[in-house]
ZALUMTOR-811430 format. One record per atom (N, C-alpha, C): residue number from 1; x, y, z negated. Coordinates in Angstrom, 1 decimal. Layout:
REM ZALUMTOR-811430
+-----+--------+--------+--------+
! num !      X !      Y !      Z !
+-----+--------+--------+--------+
! NUM !      X !      Y !      Z !
...
+-----+--------+--------+--------+
This chain:
REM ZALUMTOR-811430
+-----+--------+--------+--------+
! num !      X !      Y !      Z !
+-----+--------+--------+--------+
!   1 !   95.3 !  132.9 ! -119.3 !
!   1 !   94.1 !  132.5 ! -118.6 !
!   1 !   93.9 !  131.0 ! -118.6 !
!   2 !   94.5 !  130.6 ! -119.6 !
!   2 !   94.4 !  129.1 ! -119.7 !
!   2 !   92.9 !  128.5 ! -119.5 !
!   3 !   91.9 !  129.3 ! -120.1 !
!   3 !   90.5 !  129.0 ! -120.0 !
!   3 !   89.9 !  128.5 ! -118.7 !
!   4 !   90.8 !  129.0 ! -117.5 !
!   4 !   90.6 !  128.9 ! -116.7 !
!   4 !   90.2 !  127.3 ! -116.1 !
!   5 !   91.3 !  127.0 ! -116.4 !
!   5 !   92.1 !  125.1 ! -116.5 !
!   5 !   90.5 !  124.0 ! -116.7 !
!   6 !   89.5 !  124.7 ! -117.9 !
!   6 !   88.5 !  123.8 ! -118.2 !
!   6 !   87.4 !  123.8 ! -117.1 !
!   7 !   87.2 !  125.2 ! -116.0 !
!   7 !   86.6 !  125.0 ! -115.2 !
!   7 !   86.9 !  124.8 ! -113.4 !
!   8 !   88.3 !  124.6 ! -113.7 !
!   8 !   88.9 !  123.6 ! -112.8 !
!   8 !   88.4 !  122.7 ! -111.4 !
!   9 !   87.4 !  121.5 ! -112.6 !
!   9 !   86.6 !  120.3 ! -111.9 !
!   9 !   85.5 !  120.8 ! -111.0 !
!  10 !   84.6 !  121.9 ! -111.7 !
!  10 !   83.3 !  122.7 ! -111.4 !
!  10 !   83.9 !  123.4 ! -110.2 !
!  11 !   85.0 !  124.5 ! -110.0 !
!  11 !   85.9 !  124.9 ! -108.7 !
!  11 !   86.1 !  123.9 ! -107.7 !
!  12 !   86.8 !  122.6 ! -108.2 !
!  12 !   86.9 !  122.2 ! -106.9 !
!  12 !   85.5 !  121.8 ! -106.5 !
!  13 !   84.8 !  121.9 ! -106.7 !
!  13 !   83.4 !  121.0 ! -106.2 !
!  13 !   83.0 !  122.3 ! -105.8 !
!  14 !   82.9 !  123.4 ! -105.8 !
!  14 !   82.5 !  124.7 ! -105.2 !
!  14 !   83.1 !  124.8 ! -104.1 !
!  15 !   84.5 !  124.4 ! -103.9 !
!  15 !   85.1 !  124.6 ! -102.9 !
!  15 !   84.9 !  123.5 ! -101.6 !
!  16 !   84.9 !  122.0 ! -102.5 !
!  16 !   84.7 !  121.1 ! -101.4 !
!  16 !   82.9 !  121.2 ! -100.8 !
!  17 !   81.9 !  121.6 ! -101.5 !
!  17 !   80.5 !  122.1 ! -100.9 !
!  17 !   80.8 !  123.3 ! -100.2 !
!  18 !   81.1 !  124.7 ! -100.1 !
!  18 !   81.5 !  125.3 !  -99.4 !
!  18 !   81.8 !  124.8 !  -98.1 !
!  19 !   83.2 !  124.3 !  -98.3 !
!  19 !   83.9 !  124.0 !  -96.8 !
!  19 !   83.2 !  122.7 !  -96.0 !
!  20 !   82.2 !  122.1 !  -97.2 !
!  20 !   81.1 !  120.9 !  -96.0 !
!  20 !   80.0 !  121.5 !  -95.3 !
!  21 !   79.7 !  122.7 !  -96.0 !
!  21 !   78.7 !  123.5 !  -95.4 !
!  21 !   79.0 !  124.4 !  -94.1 !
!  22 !   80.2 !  124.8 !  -94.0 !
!  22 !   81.4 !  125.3 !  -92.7 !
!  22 !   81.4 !  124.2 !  -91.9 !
!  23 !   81.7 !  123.0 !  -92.0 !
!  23 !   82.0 !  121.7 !  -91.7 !
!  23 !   80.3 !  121.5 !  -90.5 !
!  24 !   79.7 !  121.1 !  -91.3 !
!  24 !   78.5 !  120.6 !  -90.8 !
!  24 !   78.0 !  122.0 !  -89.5 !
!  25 !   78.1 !  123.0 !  -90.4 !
!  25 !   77.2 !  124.3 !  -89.5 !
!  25 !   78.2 !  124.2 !  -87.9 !
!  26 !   79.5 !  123.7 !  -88.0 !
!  26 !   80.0 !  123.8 !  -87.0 !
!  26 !   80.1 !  122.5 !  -86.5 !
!  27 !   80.1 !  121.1 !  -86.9 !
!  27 !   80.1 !  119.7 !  -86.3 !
!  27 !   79.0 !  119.3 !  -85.8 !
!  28 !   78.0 !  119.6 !  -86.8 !
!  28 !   76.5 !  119.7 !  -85.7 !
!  28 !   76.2 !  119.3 !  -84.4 !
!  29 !   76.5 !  120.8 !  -84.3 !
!  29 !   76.4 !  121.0 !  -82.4 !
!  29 !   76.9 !  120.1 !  -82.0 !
!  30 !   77.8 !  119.4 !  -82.1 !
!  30 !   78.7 !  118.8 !  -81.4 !
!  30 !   78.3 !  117.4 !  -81.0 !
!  31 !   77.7 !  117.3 !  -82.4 !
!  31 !   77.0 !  115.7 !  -82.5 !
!  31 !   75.6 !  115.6 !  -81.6 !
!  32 !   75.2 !  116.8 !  -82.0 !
!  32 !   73.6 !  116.3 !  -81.6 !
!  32 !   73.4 !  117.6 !  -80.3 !
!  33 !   74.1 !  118.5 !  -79.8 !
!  33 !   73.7 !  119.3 !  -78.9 !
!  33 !   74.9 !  119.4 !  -77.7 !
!  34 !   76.1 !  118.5 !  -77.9 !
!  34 !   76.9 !  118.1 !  -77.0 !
!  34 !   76.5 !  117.8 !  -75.8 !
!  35 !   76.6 !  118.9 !  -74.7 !
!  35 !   76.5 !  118.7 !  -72.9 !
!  35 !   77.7 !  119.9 !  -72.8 !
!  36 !   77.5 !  119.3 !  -71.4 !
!  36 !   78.8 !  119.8 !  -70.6 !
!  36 !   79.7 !  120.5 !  -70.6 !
!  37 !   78.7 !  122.0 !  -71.0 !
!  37 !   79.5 !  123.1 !  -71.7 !
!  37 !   80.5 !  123.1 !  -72.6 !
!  38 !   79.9 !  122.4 !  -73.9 !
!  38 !   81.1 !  122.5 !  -74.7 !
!  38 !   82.2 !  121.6 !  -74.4 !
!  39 !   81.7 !  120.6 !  -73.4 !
!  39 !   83.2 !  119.8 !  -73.0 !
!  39 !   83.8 !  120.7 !  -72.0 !
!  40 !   83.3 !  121.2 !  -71.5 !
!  40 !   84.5 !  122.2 !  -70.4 !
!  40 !   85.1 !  122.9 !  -71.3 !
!  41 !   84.2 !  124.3 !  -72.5 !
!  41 !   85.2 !  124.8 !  -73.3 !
!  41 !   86.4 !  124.3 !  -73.8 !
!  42 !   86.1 !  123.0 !  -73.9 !
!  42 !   87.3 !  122.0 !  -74.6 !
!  42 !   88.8 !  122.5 !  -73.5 !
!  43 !   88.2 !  121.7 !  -72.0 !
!  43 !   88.6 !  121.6 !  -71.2 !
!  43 !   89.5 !  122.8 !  -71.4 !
!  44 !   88.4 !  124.1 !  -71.1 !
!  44 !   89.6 !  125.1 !  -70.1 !
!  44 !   90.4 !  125.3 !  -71.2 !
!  45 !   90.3 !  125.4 !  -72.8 !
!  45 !   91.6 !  125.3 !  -73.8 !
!  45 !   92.4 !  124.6 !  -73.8 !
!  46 !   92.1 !  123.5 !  -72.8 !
!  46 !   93.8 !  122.3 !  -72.8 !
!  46 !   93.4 !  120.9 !  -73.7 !
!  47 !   92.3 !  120.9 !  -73.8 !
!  47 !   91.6 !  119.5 !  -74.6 !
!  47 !   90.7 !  118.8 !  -74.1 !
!  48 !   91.0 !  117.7 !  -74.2 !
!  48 !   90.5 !  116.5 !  -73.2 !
!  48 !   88.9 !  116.8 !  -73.7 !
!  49 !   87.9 !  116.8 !  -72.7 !
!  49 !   86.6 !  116.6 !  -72.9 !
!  49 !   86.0 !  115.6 !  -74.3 !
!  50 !   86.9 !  114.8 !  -74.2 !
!  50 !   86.5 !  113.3 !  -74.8 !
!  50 !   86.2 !  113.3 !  -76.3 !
!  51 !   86.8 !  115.2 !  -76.8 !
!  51 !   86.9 !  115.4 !  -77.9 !
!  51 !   86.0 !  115.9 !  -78.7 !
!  52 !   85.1 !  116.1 !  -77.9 !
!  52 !   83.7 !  117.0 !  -78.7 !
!  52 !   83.1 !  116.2 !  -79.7 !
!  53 !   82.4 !  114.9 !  -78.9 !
!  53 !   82.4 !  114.0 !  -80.0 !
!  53 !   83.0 !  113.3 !  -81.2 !
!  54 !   84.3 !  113.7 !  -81.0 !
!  54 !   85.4 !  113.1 !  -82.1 !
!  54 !   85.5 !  114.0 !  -83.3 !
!  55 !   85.5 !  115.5 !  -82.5 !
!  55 !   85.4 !  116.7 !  -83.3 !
!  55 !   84.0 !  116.7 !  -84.4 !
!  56 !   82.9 !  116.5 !  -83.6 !
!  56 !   81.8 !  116.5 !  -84.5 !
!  56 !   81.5 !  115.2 !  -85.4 !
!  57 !   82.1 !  114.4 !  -85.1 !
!  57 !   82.0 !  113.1 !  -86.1 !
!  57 !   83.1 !  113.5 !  -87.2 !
!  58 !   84.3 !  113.8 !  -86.8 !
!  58 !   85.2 !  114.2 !  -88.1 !
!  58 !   84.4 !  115.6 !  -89.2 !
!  59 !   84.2 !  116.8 !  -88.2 !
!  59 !   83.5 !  117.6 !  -89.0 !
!  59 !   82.0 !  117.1 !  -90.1 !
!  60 !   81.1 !  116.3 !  -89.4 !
!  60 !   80.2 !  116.0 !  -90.1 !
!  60 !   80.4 !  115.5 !  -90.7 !
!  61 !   80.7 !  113.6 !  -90.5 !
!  61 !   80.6 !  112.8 !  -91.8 !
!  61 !   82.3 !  113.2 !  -92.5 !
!  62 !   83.1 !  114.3 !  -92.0 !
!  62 !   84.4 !  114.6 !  -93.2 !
!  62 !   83.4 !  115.8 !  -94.0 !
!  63 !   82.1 !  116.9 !  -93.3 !
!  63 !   81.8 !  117.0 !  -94.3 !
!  63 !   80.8 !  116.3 !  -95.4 !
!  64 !   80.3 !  115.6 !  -95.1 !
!  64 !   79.5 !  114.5 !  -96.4 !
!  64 !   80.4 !  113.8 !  -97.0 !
!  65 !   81.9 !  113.4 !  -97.1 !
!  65 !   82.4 !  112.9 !  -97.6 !
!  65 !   83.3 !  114.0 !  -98.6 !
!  66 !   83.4 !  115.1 !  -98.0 !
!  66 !   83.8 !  116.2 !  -99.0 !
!  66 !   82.8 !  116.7 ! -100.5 !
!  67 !   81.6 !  116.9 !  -99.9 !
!  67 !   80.7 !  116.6 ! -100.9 !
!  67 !   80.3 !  115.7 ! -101.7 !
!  68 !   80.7 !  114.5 ! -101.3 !
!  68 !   80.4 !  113.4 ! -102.5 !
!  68 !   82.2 !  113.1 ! -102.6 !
!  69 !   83.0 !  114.2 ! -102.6 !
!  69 !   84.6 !  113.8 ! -103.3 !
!  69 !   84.9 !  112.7 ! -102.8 !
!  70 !   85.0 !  112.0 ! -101.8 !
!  70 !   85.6 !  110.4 ! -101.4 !
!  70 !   86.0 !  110.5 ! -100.7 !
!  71 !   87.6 !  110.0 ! -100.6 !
!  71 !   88.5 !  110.0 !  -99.7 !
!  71 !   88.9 !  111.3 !  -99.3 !
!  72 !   88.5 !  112.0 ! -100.4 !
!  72 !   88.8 !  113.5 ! -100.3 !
!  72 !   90.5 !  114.1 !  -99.8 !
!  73 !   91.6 !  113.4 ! -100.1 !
!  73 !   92.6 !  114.1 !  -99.5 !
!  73 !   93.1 !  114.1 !  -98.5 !
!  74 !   92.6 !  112.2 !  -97.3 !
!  74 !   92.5 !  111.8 !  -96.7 !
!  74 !   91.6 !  113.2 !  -95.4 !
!  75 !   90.3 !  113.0 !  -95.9 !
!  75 !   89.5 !  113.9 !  -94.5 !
!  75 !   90.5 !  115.7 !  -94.6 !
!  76 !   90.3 !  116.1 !  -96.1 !
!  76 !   90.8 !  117.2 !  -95.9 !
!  76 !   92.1 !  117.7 !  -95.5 !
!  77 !   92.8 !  116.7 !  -95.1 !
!  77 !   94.2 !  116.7 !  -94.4 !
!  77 !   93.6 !  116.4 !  -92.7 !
!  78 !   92.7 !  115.6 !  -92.7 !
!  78 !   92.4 !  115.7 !  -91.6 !
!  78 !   91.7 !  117.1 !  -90.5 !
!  79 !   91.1 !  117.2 !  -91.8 !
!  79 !   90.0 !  118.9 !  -91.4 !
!  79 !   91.2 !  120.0 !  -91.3 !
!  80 !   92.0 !  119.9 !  -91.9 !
!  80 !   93.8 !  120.8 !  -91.9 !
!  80 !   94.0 !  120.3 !  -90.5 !
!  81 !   94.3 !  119.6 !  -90.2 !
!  81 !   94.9 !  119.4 !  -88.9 !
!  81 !   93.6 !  120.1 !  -87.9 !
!  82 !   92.6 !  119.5 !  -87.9 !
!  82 !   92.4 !  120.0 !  -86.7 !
!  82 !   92.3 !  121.3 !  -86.7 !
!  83 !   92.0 !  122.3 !  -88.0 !
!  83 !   91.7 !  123.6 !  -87.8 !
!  83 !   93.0 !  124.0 !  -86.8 !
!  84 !   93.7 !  123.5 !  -87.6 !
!  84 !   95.4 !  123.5 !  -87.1 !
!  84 !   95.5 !  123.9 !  -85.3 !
!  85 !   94.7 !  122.8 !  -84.7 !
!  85 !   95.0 !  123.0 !  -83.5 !
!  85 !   94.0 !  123.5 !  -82.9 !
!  86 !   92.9 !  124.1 !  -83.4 !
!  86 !   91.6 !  125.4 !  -83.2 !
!  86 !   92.9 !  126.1 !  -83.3 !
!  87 !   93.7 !  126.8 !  -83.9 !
!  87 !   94.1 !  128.1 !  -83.9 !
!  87 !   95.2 !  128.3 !  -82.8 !
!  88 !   95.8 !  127.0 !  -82.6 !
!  88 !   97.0 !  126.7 !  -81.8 !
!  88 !   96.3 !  127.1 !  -80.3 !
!  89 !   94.9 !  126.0 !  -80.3 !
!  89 !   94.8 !  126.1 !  -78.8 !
!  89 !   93.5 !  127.0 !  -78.4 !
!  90 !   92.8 !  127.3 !  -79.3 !
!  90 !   91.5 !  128.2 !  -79.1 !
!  90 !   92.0 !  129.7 !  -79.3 !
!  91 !   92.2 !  130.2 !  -81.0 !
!  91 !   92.6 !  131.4 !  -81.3 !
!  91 !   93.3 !  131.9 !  -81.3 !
!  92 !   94.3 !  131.4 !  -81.1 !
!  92 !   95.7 !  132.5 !  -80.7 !
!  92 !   96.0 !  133.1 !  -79.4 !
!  93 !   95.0 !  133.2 !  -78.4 !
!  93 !   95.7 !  133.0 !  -77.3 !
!  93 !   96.3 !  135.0 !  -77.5 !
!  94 !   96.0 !  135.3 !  -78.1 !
!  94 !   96.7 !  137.5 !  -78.2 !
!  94 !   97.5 !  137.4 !  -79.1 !
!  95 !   98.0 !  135.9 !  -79.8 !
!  95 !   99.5 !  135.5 !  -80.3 !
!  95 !   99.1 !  136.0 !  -81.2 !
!  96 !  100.4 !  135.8 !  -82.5 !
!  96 !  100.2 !  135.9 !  -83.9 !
!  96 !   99.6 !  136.7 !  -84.3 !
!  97 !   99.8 !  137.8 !  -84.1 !
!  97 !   99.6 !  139.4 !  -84.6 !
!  97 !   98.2 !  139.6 !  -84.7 !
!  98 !   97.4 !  138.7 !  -84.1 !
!  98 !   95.9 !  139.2 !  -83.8 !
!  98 !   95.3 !  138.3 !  -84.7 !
!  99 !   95.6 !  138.9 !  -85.7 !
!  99 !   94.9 !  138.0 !  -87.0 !
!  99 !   93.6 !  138.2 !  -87.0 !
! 100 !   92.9 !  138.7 !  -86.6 !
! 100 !   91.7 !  138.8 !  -86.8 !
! 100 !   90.5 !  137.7 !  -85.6 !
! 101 !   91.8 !  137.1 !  -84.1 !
! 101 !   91.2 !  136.1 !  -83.7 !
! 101 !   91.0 !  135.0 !  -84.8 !
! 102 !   91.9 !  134.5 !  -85.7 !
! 102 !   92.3 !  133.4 !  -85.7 !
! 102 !   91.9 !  133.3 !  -87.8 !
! 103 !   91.1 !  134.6 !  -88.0 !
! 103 !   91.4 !  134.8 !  -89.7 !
! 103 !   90.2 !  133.6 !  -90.4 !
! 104 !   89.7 !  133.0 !  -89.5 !
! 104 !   88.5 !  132.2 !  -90.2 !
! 104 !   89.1 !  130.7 !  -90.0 !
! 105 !   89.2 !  130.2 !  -88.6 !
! 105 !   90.2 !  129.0 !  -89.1 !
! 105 !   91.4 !  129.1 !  -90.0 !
! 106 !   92.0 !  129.6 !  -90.0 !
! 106 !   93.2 !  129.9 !  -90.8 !
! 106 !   92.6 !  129.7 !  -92.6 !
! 107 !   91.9 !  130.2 !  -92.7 !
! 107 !   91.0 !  130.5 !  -93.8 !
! 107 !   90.8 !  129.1 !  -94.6 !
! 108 !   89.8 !  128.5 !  -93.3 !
! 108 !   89.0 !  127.2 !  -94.0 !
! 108 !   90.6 !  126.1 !  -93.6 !
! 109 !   91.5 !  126.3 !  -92.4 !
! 109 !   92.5 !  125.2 !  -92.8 !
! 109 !   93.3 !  125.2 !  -94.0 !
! 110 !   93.5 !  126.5 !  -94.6 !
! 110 !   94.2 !  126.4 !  -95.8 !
! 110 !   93.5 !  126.2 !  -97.0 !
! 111 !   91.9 !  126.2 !  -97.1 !
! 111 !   91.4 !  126.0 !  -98.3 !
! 111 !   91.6 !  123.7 !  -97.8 !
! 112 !   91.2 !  123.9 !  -96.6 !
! 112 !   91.6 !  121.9 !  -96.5 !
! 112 !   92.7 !  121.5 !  -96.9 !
! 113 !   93.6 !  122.3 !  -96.5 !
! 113 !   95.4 !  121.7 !  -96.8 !
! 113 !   95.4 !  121.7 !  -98.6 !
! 114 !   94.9 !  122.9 !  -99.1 !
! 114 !   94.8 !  122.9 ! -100.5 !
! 114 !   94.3 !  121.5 ! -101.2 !
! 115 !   92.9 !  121.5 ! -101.1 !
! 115 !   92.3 !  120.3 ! -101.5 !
! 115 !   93.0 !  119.0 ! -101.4 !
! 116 !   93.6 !  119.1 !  -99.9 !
! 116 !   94.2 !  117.5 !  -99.7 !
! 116 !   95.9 !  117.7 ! -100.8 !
! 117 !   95.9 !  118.8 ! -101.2 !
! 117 !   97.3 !  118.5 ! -102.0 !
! 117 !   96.7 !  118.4 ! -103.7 !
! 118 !   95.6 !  119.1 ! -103.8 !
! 118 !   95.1 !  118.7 ! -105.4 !
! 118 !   94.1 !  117.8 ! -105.6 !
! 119 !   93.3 !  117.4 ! -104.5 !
! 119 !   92.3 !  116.3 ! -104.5 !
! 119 !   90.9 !  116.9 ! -105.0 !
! 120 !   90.4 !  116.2 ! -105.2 !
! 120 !   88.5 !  116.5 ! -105.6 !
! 120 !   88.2 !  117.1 ! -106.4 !
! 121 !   88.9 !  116.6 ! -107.5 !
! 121 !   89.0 !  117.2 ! -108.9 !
! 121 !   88.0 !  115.6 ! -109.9 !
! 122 !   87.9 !  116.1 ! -110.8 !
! 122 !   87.5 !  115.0 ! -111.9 !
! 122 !   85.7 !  115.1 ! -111.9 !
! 123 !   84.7 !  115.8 ! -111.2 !
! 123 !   83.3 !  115.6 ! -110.7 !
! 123 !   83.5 !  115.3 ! -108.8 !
! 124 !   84.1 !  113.8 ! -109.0 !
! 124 !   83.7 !  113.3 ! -107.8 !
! 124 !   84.0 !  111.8 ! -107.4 !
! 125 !   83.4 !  111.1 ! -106.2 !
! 125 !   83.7 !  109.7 ! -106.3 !
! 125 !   85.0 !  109.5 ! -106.7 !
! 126 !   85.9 !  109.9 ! -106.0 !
! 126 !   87.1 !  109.7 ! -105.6 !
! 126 !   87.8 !  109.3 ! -107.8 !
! 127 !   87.5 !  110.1 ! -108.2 !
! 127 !   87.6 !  110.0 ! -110.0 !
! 127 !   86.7 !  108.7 ! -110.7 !
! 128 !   85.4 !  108.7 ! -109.9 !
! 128 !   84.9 !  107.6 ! -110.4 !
! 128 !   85.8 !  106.5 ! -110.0 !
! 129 !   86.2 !  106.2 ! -109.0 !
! 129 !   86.1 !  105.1 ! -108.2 !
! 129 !   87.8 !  104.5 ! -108.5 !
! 130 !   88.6 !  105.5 ! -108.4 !
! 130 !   90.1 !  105.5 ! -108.3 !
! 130 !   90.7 !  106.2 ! -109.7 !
! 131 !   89.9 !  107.1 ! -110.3 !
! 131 !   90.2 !  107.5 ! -111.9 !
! 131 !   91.8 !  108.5 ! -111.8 !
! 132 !   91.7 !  109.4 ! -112.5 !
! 132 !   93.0 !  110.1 ! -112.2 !
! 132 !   94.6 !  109.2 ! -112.2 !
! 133 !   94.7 !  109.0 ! -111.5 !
! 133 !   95.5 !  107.7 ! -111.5 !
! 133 !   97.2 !  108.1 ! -111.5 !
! 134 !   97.3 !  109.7 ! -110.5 !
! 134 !   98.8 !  110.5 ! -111.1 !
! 134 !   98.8 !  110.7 ! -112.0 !
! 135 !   97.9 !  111.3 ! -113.2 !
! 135 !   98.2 !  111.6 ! -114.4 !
! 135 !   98.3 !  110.2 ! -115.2 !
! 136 !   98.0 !  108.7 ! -115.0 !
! 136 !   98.2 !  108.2 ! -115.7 !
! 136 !   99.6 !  107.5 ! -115.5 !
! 137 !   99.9 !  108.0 ! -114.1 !
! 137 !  101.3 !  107.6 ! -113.9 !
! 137 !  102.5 !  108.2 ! -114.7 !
! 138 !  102.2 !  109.7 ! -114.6 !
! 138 !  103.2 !  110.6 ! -115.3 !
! 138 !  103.1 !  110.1 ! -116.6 !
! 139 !  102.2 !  110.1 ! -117.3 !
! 139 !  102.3 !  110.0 ! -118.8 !
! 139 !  102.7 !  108.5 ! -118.9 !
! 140 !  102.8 !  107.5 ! -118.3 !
! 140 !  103.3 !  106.0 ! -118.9 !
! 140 !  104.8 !  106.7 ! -118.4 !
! 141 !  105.3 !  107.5 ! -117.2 !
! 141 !  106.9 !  107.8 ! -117.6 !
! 141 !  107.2 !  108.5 ! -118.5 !
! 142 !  106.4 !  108.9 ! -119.3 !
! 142 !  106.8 !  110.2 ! -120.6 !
! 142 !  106.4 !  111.7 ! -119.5 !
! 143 !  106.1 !  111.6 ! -118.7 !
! 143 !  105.8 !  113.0 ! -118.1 !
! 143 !  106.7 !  113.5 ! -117.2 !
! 144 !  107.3 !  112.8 ! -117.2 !
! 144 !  108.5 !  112.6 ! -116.2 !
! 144 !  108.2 !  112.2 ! -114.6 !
! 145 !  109.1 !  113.3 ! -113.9 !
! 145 !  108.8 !  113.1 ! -112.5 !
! 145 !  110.1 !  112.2 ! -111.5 !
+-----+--------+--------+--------+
């Protein structure tokens, strides 16, 4: 399925629009419909109020920055973490087993943790700007790690 390999670039760009579109639909609120409520939800989960705003600034402009590929491993490691701690401090509270609290962060944190370990792919800033830059490292060692 080698064939696969050529549309690669076009995949990750499906994936990083996807997950800005998750991103935004849920950072939104936060930004522009933020009162009290969602800071107490914060609250009664064990998270400082202060965070709603933080939350929707990382979700929104990490998702515009996923869509134009910049700084792509950087936000998507960031977007991994916080799903991280949605599932720690929001969805788990009926513990592991209740996968079905927790099956949509879990979902979108591991398509972020992915991205932040393969990057943008080669249709995005991050290629214009910084150019595949591990592969040009491997190949000046002979391909050698």
């Amino acid at each position: 399925m080698k064939f696969l390999n050529g549309v690669q670039p076009l995949a990750l760009l499906v994936l990083r629009v996807c997950l800005a579109i998750i991103f935004v639909y849920h950072g939104y609120p936060k930004l522009v419909h933020a009162n009290a409520g969602m800071g107490e939800f914060f609250v009664m989960h064990g998270l400082p109020g202060y965070l709603v705003p933080v939350a929707g600034i990382l979700e929104g402009f990490g998702a515009l920055l996923l869509v134009l590929g910049l700084f792509t491993r950087p936000v998507a490691l960031l977007l991994a973490i916080e799903m991280g701690v949605a599932i720690w401090k929001v969805h788990s509270g009926h513990g592991y087993m209740a996968v079905k609290e927790y099956e949509f962060p879990l979902a979108v944190g591991a398509a972020c943790f992915a991205l932040a370990t393969v990057g943008a792919g080669a249709v995005s800033m991050d290629y214009l700007i910084f150019g595949d830059s591990g592969k040009k490292k491997r190949a000046a060692r002979g391909g050698k790690e």
